[in-house]
KEKE-3310 file (N, C-alpha, C; in steps of 0.2 Angstrom, whole numbers, plus 5000, padded with zeros to 4 digits):
npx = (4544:4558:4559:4567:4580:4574:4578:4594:4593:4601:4608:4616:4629:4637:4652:4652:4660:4676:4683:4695:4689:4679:4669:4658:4643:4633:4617:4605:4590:4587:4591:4600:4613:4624:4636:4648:4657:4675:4675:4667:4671:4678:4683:4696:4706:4705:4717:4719:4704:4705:4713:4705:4694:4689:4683:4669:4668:4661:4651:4645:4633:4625:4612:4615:4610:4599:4596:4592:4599:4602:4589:4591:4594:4604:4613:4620:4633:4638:4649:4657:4649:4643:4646:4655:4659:4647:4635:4631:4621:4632:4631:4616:4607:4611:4623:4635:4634:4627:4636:4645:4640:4641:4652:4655:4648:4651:4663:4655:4660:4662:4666:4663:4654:4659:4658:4665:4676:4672:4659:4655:4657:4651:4637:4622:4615:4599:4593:4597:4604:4619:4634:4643:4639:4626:4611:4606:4617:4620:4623:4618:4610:4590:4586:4600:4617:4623:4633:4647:4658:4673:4679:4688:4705:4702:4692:4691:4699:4692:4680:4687:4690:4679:4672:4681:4677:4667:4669:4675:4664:4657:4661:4663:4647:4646:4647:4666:4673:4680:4696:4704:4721)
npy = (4927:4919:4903:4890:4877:4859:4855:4846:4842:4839:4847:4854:4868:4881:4890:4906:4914:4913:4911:4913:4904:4896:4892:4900:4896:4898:4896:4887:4894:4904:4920:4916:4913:4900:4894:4884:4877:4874:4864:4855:4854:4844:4825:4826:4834:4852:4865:4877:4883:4888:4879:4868:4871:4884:4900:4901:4887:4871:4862:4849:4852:4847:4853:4858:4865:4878:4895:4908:4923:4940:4945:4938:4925:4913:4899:4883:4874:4856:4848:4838:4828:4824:4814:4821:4817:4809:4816:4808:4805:4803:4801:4796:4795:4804:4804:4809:4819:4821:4815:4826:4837:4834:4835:4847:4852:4860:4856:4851:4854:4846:4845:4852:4844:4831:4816:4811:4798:4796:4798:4789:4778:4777:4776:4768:4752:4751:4742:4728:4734:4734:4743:4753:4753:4756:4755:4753:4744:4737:4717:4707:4692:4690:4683:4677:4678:4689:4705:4715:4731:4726:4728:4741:4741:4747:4744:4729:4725:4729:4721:4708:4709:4708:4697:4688:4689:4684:4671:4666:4666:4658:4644:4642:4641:4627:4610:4601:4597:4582:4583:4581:4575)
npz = (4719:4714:4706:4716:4717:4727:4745:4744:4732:4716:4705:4689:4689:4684:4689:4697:4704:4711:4729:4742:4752:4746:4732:4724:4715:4700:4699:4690:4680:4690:4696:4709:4719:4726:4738:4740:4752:4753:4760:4757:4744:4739:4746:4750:4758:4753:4752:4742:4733:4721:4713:4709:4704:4691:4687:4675:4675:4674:4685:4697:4709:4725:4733:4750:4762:4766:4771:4781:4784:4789:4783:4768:4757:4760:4753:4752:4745:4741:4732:4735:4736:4726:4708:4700:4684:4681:4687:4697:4714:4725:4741:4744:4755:4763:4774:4777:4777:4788:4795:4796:4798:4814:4816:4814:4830:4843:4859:4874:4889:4903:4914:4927:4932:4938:4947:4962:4968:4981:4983:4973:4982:4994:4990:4992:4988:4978:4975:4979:4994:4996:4999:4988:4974:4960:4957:4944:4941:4948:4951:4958:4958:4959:4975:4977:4980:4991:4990:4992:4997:4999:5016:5025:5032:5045:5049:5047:5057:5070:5067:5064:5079:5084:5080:5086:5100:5099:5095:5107:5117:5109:5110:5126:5130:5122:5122:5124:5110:5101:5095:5080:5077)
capx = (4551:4560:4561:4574:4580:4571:4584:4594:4593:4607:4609:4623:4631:4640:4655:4654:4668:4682:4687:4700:4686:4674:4666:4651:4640:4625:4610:4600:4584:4587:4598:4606:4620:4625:4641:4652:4662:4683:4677:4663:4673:4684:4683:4702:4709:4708:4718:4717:4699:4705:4717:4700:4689:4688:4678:4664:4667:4653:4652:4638:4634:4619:4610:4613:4606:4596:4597:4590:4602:4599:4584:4596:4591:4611:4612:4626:4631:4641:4652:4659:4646:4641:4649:4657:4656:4640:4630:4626:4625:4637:4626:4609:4604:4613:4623:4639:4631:4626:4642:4650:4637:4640:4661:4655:4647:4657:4663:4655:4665:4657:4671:4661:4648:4661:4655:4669:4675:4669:4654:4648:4658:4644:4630:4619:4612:4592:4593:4602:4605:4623:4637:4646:4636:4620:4603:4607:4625:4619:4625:4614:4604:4584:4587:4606:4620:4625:4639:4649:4665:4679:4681:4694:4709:4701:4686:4694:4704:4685:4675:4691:4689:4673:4672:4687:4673:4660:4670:4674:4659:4652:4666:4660:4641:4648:4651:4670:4672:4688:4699:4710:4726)
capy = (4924:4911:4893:4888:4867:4858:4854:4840:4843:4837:4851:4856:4876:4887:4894:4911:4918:4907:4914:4907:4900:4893:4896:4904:4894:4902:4891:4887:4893:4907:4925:4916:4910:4896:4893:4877:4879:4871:4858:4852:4853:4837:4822:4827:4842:4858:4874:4885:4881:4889:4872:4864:4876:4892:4904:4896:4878:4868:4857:4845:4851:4847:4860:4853:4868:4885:4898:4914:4928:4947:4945:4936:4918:4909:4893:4876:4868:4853:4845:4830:4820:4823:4811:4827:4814:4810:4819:4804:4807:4796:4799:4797:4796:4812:4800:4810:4826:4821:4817:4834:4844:4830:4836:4855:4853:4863:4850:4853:4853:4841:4843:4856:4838:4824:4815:4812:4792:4795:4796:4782:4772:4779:4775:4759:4750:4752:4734:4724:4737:4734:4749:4755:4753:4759:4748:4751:4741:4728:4710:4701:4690:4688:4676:4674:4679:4698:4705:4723:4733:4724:4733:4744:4739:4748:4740:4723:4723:4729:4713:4702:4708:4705:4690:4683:4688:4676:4663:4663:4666:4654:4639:4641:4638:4622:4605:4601:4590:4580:4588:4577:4579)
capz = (4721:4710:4709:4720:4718:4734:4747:4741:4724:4712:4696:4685:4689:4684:4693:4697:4707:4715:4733:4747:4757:4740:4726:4721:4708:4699:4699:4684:4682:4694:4699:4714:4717:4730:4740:4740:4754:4753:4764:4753:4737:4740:4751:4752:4761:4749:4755:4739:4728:4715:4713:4710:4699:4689:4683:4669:4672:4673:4691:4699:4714:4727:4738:4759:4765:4764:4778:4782:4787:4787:4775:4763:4758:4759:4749:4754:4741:4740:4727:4735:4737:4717:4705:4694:4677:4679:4691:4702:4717:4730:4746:4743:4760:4766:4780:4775:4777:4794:4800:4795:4804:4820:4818:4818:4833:4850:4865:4879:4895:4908:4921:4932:4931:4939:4953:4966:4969:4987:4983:4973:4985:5001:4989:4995:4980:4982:4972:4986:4998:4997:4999:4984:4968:4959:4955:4937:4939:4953:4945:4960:4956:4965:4979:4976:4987:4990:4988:4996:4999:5005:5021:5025:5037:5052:5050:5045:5065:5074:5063:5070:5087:5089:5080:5092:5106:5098:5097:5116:5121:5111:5114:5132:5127:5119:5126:5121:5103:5102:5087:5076:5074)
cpx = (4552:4561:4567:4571:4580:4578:4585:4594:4601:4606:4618:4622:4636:4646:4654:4660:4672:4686:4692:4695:4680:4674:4660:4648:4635:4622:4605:4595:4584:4593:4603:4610:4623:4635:4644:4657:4669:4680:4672:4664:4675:4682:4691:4701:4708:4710:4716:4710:4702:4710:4712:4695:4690:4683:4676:4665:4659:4654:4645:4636:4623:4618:4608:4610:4603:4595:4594:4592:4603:4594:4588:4596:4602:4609:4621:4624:4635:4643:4655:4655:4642:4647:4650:4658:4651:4634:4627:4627:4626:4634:4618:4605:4606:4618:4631:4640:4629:4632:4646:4645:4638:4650:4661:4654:4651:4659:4660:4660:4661:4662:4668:4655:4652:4659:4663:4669:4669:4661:4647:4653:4654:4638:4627:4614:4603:4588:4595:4603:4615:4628:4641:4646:4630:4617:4607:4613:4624:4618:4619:4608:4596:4587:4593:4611:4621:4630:4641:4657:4669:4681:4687:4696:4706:4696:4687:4695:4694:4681:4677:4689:4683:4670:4678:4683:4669:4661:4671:4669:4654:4655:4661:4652:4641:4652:4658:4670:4680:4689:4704:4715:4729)
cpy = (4919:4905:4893:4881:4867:4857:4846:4837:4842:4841:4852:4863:4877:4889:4902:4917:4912:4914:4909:4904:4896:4895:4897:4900:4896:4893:4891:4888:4901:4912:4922:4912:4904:4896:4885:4879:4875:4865:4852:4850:4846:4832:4825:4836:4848:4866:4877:4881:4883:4885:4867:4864:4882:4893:4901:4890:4877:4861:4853:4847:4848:4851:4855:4857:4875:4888:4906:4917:4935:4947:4944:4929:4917:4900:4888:4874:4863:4849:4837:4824:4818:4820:4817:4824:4814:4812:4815:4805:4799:4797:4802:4798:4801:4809:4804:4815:4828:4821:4822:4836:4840:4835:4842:4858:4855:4855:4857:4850:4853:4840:4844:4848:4831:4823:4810:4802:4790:4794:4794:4778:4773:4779:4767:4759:4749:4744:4728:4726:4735:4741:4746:4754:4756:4753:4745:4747:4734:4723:4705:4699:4687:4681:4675:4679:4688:4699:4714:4722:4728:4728:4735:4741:4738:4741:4733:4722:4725:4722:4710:4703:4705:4697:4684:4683:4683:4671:4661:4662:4658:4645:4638:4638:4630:4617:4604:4597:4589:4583:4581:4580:4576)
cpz = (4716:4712:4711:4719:4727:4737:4745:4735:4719:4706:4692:4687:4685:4689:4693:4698:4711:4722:4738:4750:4752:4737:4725:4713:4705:4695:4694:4686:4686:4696:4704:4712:4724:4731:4741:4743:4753:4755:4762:4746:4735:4747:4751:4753:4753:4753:4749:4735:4722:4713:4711:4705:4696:4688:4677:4669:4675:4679:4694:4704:4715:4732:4743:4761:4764:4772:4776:4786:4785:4783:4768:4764:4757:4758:4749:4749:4742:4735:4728:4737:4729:4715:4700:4687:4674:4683:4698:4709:4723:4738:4746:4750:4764:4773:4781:4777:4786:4798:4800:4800:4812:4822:4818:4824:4840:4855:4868:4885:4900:4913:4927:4937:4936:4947:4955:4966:4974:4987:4980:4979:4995:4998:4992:4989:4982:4979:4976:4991:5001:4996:4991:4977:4966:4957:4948:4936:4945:4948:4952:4956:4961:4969:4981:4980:4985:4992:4988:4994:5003:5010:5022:5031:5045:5055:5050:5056:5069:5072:5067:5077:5088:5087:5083:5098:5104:5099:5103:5118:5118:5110:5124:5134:5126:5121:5121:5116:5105:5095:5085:5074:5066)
residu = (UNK:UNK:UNK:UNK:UNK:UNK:UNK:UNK:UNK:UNK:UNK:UNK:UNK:UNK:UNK:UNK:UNK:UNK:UNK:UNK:UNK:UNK:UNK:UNK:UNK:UNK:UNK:UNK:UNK:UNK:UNK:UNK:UNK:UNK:UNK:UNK:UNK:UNK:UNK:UNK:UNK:UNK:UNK:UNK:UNK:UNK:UNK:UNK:UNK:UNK:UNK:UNK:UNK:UNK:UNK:UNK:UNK:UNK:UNK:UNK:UNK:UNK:UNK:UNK:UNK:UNK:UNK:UNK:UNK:UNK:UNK:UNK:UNK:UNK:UNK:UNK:UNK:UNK:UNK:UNK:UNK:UNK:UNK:UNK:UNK:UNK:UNK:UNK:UNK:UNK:UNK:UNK:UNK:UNK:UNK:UNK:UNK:UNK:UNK:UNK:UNK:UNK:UNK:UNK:UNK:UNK:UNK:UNK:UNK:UNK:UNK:UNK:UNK:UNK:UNK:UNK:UNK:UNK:UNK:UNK:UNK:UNK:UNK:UNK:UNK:UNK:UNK:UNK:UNK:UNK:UNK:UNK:UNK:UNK:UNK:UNK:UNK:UNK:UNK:UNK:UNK:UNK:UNK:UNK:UNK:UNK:UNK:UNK:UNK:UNK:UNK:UNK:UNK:UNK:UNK:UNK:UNK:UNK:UNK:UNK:UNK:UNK:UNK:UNK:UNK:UNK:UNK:UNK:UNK:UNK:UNK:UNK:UNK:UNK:UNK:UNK:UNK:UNK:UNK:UNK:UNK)
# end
């Protein structure tokens, strides 16, 4: 088999053929021939390549990836992260590289995943044992006061009622104080 440049390699090529979707560069040293796709040629948008390159120019590229499909080696190359003056290349750490393959990546759709209001607001926090929060989002502090749902309407008029019984009952308990007017 031939020397193939390791991944990441920075050489000079050759154009081979210019199509709508890249160019084909042959590879010093070696029969193949590597692809540069439009979207690797230019930090700017390219529609037509052939706006870009021809046939025999002489371009910098660096090889981002190597692939094995039908028993046929396929070779990524890239030209925009090569200085095309002098060869240097403009990310050395590949950080460029990474965010392209991060923006190829599909969405997932996490709708089928949503949890309903109602029920974080029927969870009980296993950190304070308060309703309507989780451990991980409890702001109490050890020792220090705790802290819930504001009660709903209903429940607000039931509390009152019963705390208007307590005070009768425990008014009656209680010798009378004088009140200031």
């Amino acid at each position: 088999m031939e020397a193939l440049p390791e991944l990441y390699a920075i050489f000079q090529g050759e154009v081979a053929t210019v199509t709508e979707y890249g160019a084909f560069i042959k590879i010093p040293g070696c029969r193949k021939q590597g692809l540069v796709h439009k979207t690797h040629m230019s930090s700017c948008r390219v529609d037509k390549p052939s706006e870009i390159v021809d046939v025999g120019d002489k371009v910098w590229v660096k090889l981002i990836g190597k692939e094995m499909k039908d028993d046929k080696l396929k070779l990524s190359l890239s030209m925009k992260v090569v200085n095309q003056g002098t060869g240097k290349d403009l990310d050395p750490n590949n950080v460029s590289l990474d965010q392209d393959e991060r923006k190829k990546r599909t969405f997932r759709d996490y709708t089928s995943q949503k949890i309903t209001l109602e029920a974080v607001l029927n969870t009980v926090c296993k950190k304070c044992g308060c309703k309507g929060h989780f451990a991980k989002e409890c702001f109490m502090q050890p020792g220090g006061p705790k802290y819930s749902l504001i009660p709903e309407e209903e429940e607000e008029e039931v509390a009152a009622a019963g705390y208007e019984g307590d005070k009768k009952t425990s008014m009656v308990d209680e010798p009378p104080k004088k009140r200031k007017k």
